[in-house]
C-alpha angles and dihedrals in degrees: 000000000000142000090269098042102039120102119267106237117223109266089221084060083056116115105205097261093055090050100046092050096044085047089055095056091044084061094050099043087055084045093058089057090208092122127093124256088259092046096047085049089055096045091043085056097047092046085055092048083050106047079054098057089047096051086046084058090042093050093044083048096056090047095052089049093044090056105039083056100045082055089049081053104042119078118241122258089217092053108094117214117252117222 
């Protein structure tokens, strides 16, 4: 199957790196200009899709790595203190 004929997999199924790049020829395919009014629509939609699920990604990243430093930072309720 080709590019053309091959099915379109659900944006929420993407990893990061899946979105980003098939962000990225979206963007090249619209630059190009080549497409028809209905397909650049299309495209424009789906690269919008797109740009959301990779923020998602970005935003739960940020969390993750946001919590896994405040409880670098936070002392733990097991450590006794040494005097």
């Amino acid at each position: 199957m080709d590019a053309m004929t091959s099915p379109t997999p659900t944006i929420s199924e993407l990893s990061y790196e899946q979105a980003r790049d098939e962000l990225i020829r979206v963007v090249n395919e619209l630059e190009q200009g080549s497409s028809t009014l209905e397909q650049s629509l299309a495209l424009w939609e789906r690269g919008e899709a797109l740009a959301r699920r990779c923020e998602e990604w970005l935003i739960g990243a940020k969390a993750r790595l946001d919590a896994a430093r405040l409880a670098a930072t936070t002392p733990s309720e097991d450590a006794t203190p040494t005097r």
